[in-house]
C-alpha positions as CSV (number, residue, x, y, z in Angstrom):
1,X,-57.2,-60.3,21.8
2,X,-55.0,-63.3,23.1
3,X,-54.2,-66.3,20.8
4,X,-56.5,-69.2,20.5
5,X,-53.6,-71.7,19.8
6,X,-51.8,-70.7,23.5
7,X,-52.9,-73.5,26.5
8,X,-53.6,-70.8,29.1
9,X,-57.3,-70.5,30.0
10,X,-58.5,-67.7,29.5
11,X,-59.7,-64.8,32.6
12,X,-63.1,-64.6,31.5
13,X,-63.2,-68.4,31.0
14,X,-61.4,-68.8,34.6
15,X,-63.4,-66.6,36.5
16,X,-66.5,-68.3,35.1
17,X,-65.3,-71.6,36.2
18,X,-64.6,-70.1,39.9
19,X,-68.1,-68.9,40.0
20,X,-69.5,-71.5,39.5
21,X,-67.7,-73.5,41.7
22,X,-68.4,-71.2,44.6
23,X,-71.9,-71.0,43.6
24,X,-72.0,-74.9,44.2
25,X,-69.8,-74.6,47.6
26,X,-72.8,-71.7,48.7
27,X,-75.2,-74.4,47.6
28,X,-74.1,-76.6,50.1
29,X,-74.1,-74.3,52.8
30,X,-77.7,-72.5,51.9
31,X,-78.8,-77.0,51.9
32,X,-77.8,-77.9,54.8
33,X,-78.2,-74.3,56.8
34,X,-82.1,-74.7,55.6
35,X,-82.9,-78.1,55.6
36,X,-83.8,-78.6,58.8
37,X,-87.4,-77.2,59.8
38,X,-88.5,-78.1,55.9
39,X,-90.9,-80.8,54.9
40,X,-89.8,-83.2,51.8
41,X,-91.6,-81.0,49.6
42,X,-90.1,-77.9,50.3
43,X,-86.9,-79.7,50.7
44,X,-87.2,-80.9,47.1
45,X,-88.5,-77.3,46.0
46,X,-85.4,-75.8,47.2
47,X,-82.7,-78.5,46.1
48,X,-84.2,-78.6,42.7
49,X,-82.4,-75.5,41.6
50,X,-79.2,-76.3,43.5
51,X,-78.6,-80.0,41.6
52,X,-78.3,-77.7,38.1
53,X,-75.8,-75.7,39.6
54,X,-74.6,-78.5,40.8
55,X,-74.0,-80.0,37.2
56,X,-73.4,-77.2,36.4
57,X,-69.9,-77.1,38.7
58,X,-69.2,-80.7,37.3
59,X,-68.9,-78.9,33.7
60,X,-67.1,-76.5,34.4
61,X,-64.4,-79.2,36.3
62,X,-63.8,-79.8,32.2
63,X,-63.2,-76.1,31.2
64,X,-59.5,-76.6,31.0
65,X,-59.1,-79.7,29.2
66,X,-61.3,-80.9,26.7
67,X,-64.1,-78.7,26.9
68,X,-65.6,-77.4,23.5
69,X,-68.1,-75.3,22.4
70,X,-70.9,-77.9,23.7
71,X,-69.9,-77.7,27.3
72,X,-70.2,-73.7,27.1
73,X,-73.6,-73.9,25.7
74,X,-74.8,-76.7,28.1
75,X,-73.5,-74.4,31.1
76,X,-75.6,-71.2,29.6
77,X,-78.9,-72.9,29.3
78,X,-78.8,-74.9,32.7
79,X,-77.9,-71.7,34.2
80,X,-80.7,-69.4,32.6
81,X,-83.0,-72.2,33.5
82,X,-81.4,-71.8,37.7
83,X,-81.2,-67.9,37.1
84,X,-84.7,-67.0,35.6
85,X,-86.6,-69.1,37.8
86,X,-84.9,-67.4,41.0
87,X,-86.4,-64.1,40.6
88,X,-89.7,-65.0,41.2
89,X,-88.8,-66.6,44.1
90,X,-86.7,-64.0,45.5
91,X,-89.6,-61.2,44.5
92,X,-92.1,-63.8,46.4
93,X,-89.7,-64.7,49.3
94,X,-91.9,-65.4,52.3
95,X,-88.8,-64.9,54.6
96,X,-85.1,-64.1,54.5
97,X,-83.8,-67.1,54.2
98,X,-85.7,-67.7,51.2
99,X,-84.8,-64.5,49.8
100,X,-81.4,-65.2,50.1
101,X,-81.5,-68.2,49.1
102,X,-82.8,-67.1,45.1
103,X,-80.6,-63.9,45.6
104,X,-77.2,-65.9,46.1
105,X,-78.5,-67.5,42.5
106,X,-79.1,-64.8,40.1
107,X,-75.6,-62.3,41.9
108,X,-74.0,-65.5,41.4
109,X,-75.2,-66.9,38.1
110,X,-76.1,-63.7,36.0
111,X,-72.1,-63.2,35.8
112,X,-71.0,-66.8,34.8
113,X,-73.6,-66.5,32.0
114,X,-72.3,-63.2,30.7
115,X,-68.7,-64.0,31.0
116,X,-69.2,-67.6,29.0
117,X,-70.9,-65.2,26.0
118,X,-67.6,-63.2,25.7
119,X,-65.3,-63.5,22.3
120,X,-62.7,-64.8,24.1
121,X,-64.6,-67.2,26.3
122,X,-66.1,-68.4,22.7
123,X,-62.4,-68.7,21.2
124,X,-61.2,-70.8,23.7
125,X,-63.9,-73.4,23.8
126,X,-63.8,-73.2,19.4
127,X,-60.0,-73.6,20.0
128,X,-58.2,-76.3,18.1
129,X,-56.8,-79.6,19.9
């Protein structure tokens, strides 16, 4: 177990924050790869879940600074509310874009939320200032 009190982030903390910023950067991509044949309602039906991992990747910009125990929690709900939603939509995908699309969200998301419940992911965001 590493020391609370030293200023170095973390793996399971780090790796968190890099999935989740390459979950937003694959966002991006998936948005503007499938945007183009879609109507406004299914372009809001697939953004929808994209703008929380979105906010998600703006949290996690704080991880190394002054990021407590709130910011951790905040990142685990948003992203059970992305992740849970995306399997029915990947076990209803009409095509393979949409399939992938949901997939890219739970291979993605399912490890940022299991990494942010480790002990030492929970030290460092109870950590003292």
């Amino acid at each position: 177990m590493t020391d609370v009190r030293e200023s170095v982030m973390p793996r399971s903390v780090r790796g968190a924050q890099l999935l989740v910023f390459v979950l937003a950067f694959a966002g991006l991509v998936v948005v503007l790869a499938l945007s183009g044949g879609l109507t406004s309602y299914g372009m809001g039906n697939m953004i929808a879940p994209w703008l929380l991992v979105w906010v998600c990747a703006l949290l996690a910009l704080t991880y190394d600074g002054s990021a407590r125990g709130g910011v951790r929690v905040t990142t685990i709900v948003v992203m059970v509310f992305v992740v849970l939603p995306s399997f029915s939509r990947a076990l209803g995908a009409a095509g393979p874009a949409e399939f992938v699309d949901a997939a890219l969200r739970i291979v993605l998301g399912l490890p940022v939320i299991v990494l942010l419940f480790l002990p030492e992911t929970t030290a460092w965001f109870d950590r003292a200032k």
